[in-house]
N, C-alpha and C positions, 0 to 999 in steps of 0.2 A: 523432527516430527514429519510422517509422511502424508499426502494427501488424504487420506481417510480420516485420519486421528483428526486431521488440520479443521475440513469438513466437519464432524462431529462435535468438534468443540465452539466453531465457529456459530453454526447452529442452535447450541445451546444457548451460547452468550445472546443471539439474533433473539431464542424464542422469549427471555428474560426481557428486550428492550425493544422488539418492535413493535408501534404503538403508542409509547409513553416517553421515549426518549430519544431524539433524535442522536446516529452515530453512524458509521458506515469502516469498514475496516478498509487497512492501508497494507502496505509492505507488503513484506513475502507472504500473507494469508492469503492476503489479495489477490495477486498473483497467480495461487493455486489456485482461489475461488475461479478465476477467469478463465482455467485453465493448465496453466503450465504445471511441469512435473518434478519442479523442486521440489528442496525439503528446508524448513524451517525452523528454527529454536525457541520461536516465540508467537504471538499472534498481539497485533497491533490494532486498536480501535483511537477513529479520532472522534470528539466529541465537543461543541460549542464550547465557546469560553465561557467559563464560571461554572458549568456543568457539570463535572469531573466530580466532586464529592456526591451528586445526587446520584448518578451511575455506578458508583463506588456501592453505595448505602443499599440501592437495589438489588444489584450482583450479591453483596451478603445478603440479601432479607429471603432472595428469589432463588440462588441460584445453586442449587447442590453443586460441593465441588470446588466451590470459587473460595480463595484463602488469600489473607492481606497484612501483610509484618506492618504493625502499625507505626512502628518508629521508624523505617522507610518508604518508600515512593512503590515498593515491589509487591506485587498483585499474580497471583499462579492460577490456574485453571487445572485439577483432579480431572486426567483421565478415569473410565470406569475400571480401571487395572489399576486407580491410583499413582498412575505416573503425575507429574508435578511439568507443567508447560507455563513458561513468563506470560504475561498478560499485560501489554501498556496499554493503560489510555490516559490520552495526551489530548488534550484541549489543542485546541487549531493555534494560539500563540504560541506554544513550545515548539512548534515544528514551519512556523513559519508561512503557513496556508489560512488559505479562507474558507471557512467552514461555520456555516447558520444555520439556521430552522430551511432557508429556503438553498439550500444549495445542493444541487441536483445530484444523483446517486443512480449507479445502478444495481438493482436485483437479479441474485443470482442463487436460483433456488429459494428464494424468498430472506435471503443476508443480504445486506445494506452494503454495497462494495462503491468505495472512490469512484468514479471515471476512470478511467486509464489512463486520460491527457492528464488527471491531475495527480496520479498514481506516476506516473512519468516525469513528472516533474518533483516530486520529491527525492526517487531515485535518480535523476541526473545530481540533482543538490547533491545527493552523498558521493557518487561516484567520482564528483570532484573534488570531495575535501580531500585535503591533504593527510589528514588527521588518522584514514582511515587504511584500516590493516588491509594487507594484498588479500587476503580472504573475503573481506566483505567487498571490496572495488572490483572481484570476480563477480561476485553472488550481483551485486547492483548491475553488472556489464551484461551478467546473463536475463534479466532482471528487464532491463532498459531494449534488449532486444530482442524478446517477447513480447512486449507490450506494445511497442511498436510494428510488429508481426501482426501482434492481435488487432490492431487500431487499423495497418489497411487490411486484412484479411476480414474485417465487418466494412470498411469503408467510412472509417469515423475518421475526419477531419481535425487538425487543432490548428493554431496559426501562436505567430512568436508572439501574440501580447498574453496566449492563457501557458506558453510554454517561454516566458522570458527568460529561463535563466539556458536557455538553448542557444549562445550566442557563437559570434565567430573562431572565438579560441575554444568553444566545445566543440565543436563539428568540425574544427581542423583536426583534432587529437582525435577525436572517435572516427572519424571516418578514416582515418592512418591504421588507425587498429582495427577494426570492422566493417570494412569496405566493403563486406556481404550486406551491410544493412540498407545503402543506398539508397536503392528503390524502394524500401517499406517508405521509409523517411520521405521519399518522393512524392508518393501514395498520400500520406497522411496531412500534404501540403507545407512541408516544412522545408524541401529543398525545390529551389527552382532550378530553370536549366542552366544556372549561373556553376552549380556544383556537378556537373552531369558528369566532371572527371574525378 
């Protein structure tokens, strides 16, 4: 799915739930929300825990388009050409994040987008599983270094306790491989002059 599609469907989903339910999308939508010029197979919202069925029940009642195989977990969003795009949403325990009524978002065109630091830190979590195909450990790597682009290119700050899973054996292996990213990582306050080689 290219930037526009992504956009447009993103929007849709936004004009259905802002106001009534708190959500903010994650992943690769996110991503492109922000900016970058990937392309995506799915669009990712996260949503409070215990939430997920009322967000569900909405997107049917509201949302032209939106379709849900009731005997799985799988949810798709009708492009207007009728294309068929995945749609998760994932309550904040499935994925490991903290995610409330109060936890800060930012807007982008009026859709509800993660932070970046914490949009970044779910992408490092995948980049290191093991589990995960050289396709997606690319898509996250490109992923992990745009965001970190984007965070000092606006000049937003994180530090290791909202980016804890950034530890010494990630930043030995990533910066072996991406040595271009250095200074973003610099910038954003995550490496001090201890890594300045």
């Amino acid at each position: 799915m290219q930037g526009p599609v992504i956009r447009d469907n993103c929007r849709r989903i936004a004009y259905v739930l802002n106001g009534s339910i708190k959500y903010a999308f994650l992943g690769g939508a996110a991503v492109v929300l922000l900016g970058s010029r990937r392309v995506t197979s799915d669009l990712d919202i996260i949503v409070p825990n215990g939430t997920k069925a009322r967000v569900i029940e909405r997107l049917q009642r509201q949302m032209q388009g939106f379709g849900r195989q009731e005997a799985s977990t799988r949810s798709w969003v009708l492009t207007p050409d009728n294309e068929a795009h995945n749609l998760d949403i994932l309550e904040a325990q499935e994925i490991y994040a903290e995610f409330a009524d109060n936890t800060s978002c930012e807007a982008v065109d009026g859709i509800r987008v993660m932070r970046p630091a914490a949009i970044l830190r779910t992408k490092i979590i995948s980049w290191q599983s093991k589990e995960r195909k050289q396709e997606k450990t690319l898509t996250d790597a490109e992923d992990i270094a745009f965001l970190v682009g984007y965070m000092a290119a606006h000049r937003t700050k994180t530090n290791r306790r909202e980016l804890d899973v950034a530890d010494e054996d990630f930043f030995d292996e990533w910066l072996m491989r991406y040595p271009g990213t250095r200074e973003s990582w610099r910038a954003i306050g995550m490496l001090g002059s201890r890594r300045a080689s």
